[in-house]
C-alpha positions as CSV (number, residue, x, y, z in Angstrom):
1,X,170.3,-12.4,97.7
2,X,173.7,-13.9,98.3
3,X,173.9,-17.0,100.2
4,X,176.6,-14.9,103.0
5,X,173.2,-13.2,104.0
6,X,170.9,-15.7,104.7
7,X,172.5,-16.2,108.9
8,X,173.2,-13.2,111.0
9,X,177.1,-13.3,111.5
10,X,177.9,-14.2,115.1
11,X,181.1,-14.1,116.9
12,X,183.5,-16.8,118.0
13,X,182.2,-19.2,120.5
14,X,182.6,-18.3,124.0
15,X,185.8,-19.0,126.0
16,X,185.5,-22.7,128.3
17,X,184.0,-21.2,131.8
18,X,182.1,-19.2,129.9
19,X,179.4,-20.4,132.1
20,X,175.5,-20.8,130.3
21,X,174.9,-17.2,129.8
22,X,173.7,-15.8,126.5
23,X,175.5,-13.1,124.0
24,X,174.2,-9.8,124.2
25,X,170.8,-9.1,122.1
26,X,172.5,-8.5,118.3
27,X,175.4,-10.7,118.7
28,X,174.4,-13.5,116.8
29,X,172.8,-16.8,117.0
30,X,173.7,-17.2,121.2
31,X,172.0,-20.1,122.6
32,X,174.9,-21.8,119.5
33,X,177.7,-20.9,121.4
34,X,176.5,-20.8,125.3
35,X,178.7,-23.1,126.9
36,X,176.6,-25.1,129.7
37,X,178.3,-26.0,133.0
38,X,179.7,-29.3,132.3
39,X,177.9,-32.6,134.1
40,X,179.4,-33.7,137.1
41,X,181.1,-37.2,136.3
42,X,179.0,-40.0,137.7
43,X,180.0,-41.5,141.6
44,X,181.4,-45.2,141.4
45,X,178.5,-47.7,140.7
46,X,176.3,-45.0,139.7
47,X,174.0,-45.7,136.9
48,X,174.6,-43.7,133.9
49,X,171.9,-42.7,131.9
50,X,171.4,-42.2,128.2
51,X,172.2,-39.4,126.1
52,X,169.1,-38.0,124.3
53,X,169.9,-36.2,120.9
54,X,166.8,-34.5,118.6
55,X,167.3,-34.2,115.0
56,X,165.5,-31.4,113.6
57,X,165.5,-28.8,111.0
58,X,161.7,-26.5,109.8
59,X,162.3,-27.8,106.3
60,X,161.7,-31.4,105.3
61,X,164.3,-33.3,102.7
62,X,167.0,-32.7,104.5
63,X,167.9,-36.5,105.4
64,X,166.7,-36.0,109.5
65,X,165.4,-39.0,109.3
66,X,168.0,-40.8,107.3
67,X,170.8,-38.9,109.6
68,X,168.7,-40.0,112.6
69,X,168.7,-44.1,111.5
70,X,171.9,-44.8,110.4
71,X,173.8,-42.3,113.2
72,X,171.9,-44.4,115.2
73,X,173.1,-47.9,113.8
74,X,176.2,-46.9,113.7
75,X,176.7,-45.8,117.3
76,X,174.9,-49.5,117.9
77,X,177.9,-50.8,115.7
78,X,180.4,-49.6,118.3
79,X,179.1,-51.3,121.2
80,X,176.5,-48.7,122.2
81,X,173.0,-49.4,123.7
82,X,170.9,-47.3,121.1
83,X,167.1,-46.3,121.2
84,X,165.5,-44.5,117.8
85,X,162.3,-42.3,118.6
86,X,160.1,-41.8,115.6
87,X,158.6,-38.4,116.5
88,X,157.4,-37.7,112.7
89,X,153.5,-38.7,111.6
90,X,155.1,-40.0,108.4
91,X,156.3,-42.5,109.9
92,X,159.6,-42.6,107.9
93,X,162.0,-43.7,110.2
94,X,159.2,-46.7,111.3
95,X,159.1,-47.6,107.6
96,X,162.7,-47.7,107.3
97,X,163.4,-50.7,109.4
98,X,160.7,-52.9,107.2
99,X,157.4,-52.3,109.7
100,X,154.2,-50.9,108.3
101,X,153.0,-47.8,110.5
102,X,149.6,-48.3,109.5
103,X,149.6,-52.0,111.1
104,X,151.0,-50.6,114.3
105,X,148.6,-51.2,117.2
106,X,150.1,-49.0,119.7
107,X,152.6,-46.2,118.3
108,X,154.3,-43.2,120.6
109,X,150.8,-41.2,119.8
110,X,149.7,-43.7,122.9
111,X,152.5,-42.7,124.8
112,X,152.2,-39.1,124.4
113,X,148.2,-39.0,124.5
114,X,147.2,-41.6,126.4
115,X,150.4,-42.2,128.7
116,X,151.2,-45.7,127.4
117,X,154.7,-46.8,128.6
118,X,157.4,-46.3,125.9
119,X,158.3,-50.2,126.3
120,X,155.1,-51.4,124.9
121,X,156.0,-49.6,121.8
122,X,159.0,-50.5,120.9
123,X,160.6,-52.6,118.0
124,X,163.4,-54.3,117.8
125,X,165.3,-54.4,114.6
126,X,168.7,-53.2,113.8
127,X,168.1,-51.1,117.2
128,X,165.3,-50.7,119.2
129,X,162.8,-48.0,117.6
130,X,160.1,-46.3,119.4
131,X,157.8,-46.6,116.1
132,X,155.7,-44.2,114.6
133,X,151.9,-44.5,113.1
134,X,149.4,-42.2,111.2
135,X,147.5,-41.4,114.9
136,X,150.4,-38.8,115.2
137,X,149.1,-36.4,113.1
138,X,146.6,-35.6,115.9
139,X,148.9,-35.4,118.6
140,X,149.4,-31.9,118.9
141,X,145.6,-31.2,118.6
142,X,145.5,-33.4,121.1
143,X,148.4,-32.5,123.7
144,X,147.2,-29.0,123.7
145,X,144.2,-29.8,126.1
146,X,146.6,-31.6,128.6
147,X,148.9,-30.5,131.5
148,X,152.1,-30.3,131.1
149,X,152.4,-30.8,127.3
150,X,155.4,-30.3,126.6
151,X,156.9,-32.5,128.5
152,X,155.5,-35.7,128.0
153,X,158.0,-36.9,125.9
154,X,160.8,-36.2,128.8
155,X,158.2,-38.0,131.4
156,X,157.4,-41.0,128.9
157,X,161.6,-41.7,128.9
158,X,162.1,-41.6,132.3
159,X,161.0,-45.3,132.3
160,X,164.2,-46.0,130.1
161,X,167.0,-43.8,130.0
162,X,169.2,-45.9,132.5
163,X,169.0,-48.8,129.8
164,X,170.4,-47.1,126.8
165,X,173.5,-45.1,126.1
166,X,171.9,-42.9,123.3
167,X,168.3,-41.9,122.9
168,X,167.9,-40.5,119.1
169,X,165.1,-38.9,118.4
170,X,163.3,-37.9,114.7
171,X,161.5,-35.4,114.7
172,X,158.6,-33.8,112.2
173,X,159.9,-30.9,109.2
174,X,157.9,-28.6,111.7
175,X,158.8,-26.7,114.7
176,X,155.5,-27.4,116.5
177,X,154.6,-29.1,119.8
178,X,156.0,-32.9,118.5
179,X,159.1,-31.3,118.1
180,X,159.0,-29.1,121.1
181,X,158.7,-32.0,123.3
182,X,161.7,-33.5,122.0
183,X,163.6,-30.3,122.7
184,X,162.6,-30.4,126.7
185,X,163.4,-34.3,126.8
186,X,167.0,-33.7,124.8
187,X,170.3,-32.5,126.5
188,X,171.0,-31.4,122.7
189,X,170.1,-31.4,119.2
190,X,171.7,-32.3,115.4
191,X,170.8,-30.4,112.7
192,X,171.1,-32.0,109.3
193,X,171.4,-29.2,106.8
194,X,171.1,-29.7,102.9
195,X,173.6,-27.7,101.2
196,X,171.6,-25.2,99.8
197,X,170.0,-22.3,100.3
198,X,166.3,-23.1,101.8
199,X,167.9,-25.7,104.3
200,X,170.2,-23.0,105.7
201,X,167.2,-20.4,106.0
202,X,165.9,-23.5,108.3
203,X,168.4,-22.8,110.4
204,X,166.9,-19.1,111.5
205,X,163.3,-20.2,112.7
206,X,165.1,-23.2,114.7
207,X,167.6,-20.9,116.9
208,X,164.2,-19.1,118.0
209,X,162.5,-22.1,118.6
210,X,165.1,-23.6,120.2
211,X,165.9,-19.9,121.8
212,X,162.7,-20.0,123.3
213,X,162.3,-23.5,124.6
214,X,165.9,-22.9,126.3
215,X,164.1,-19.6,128.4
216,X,161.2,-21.4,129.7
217,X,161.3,-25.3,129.3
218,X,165.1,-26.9,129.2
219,X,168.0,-24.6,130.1
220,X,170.9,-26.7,129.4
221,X,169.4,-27.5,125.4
222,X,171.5,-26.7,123.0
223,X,173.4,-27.7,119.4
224,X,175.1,-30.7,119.3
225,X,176.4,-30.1,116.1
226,X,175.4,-29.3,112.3
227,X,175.5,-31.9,109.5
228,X,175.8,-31.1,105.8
229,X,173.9,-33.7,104.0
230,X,173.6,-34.3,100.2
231,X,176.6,-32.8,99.6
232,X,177.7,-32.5,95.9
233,X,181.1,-31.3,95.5
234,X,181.2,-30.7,92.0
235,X,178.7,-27.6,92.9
236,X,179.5,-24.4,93.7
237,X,176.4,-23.9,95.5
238,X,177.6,-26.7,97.8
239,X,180.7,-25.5,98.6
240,X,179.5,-22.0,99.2
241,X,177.2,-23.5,101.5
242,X,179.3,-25.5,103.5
243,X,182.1,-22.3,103.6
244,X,178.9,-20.3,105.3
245,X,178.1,-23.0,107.6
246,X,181.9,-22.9,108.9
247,X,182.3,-19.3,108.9
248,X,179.2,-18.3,110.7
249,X,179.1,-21.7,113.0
250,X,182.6,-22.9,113.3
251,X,183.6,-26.2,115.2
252,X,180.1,-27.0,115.8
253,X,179.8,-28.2,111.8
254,X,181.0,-32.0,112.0
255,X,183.8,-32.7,109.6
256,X,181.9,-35.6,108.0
257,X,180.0,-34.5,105.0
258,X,177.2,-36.6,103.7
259,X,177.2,-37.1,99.8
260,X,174.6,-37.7,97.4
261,X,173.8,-41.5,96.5
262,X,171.3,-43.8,95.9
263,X,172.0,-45.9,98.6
264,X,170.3,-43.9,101.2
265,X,166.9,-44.0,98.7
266,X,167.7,-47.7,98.1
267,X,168.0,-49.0,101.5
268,X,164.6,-47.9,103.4
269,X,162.8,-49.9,100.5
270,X,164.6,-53.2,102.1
271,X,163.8,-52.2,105.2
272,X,167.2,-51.6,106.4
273,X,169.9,-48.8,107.3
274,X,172.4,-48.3,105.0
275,X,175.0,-49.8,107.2
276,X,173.6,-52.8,106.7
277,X,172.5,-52.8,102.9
278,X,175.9,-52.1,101.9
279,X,178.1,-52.0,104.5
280,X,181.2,-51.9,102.9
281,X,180.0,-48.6,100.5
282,X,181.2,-45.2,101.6
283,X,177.7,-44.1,102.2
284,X,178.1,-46.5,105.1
285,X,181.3,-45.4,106.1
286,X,180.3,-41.6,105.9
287,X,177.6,-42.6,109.2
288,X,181.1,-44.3,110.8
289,X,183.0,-41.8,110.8
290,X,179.6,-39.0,112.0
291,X,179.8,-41.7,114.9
292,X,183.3,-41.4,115.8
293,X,182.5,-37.7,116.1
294,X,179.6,-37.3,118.1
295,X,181.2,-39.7,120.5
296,X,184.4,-37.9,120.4
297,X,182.6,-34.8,121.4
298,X,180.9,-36.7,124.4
299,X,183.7,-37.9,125.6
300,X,185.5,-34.3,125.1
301,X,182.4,-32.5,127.5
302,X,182.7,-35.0,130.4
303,X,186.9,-34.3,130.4
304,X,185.9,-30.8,130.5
């Protein structure tokens, strides 16, 4: 099977005005290229609140949570007031900035479960992180008996989201209720896609995922953008990958490709982002310029 068949082709995005109205059924991935009616800008001395982004793709090893931390540092590098959500019972992202999740006391399996406010679990290190423990493997089992479910992530940040500019959130290789619940609490979500062939079929159960969530829980979800991670240019299969990505999703595949290194494997292990353990390396200055991106497409929604 070629790699041109793995996505349904859809057409070009919608016209601006199109208003938030999906394609007709066989047209292609829609809830991609539904424009939502843009925010109103905010009234003079009104307070602005954050910006919450999920990162998630079905198929784990795609650098989410790598994508997630040093996106994240970054934006914090430019002035912004960032907050990193460790969704994932792997704790990765946790483990990243140099804390142990199995030493954690209270983790955002207490917020979720037992209502804990987000401030009493949050860290702060290069940014402030949300952190992760092991207790989050049984958060689904137990958020099914409750009310509400799926929305207790989007209740749990109402306590914050008029402190921070960007609330980044990391999600598990699933697309279960964790992940659901950061789909209702995010205005939109990245998708880091490996550039090969299982990481784009990832693509297909998260537009009906996210399809779904958009009908009944959050309306105005929807992609932020798609990032090609462990890129290799001197394969084919890359390339081809990345042309399928662009032909089949257009402008909504940043520019900024990330490339295989060691340095993203090498800085976790110091506890650190990679902006920091080598901050002059172009493995740093590929999260830069991701930055400059997603903040120029921010800016480009509220002008619209």
């Amino acid at each position: 099977m070629g790699l041109s068949r793995i996505l349904p082709r859809s057409r070009p995005p919608a016209p601006p005005g199109a208003g938030d109205v999906a394609e007709p059924e066989g047209s292609g991935p829609a809830y991609l290229h539904a424009v939502p009616a843009p925010e109103p800008p905010p009234a003079p001395g009104e307070q602005v609140m954050a910006k919450v982004i999920a990162f998630a793709n079905q198929k784990g090893g795609v650098a989410k949570t790598t994508t997630t931390l040093n996106l994240g540092v970054a934006l914090r590098e430019m002035g912004n007031r960032v907050l990193l959500i460790d969704l994932d019972p792997q704790g990765n992202l946790t483990m990243s900035q140099g804390m142990n999740p199995d030493a954690i006391e209270r983790s955002m399996f207490d917020v979720l479960v037992h209502r804990v406010p987000i401030t009493d679990v949050i860290h702060t290190v290069e940014v402030d992180v949300a952190v992760a423990s092991i207790d989050l493997a049984g958060a689904e089992l137990a958020l099914s008996a409750l009310i509400g479910r799926e929305r207790a992530l989007e209740k749990a940040l109402v306590e914050v989201r008029d402190r921070y500019d960007f609330v980044l959130i990391d999600t598990p290789p699933s697309l279960g209720l964790l992940t659901i619940n950061a789909f209702v609490a995010a205005e939109s979500v990245i998708v880091p896609v490996q550039c090969e062939y299982l990481s784009l079929r990832g693509l297909v159960q998260l537009e009906n995922t996210l399809a779904m969530v958009r009908e009944n829980l959050n309306p105005r979800v929807r992609v932020e953008g798609i990032v090609p991670t462990m890129y290799d240019r001197r394969t084919l299969h890359a390339r081809e990958a990345i042309e399928i990505l662009e032909e089949h999703f257009g402008d909504l595949v940043y520019s900024t490709r990330i490339r295989k290194t060691v340095r993203y494997a090498e800085a976790p292990v110091k506890g650190s982002s990679v902006l920091r353990y080598e901050p002059g390396g172009p493995a740093a200055q590929a999260y830069r310029d991701l930055a400059k991106e997603v903040l120029d497409g921010a800016k480009a929604r509220e002008h619209a």
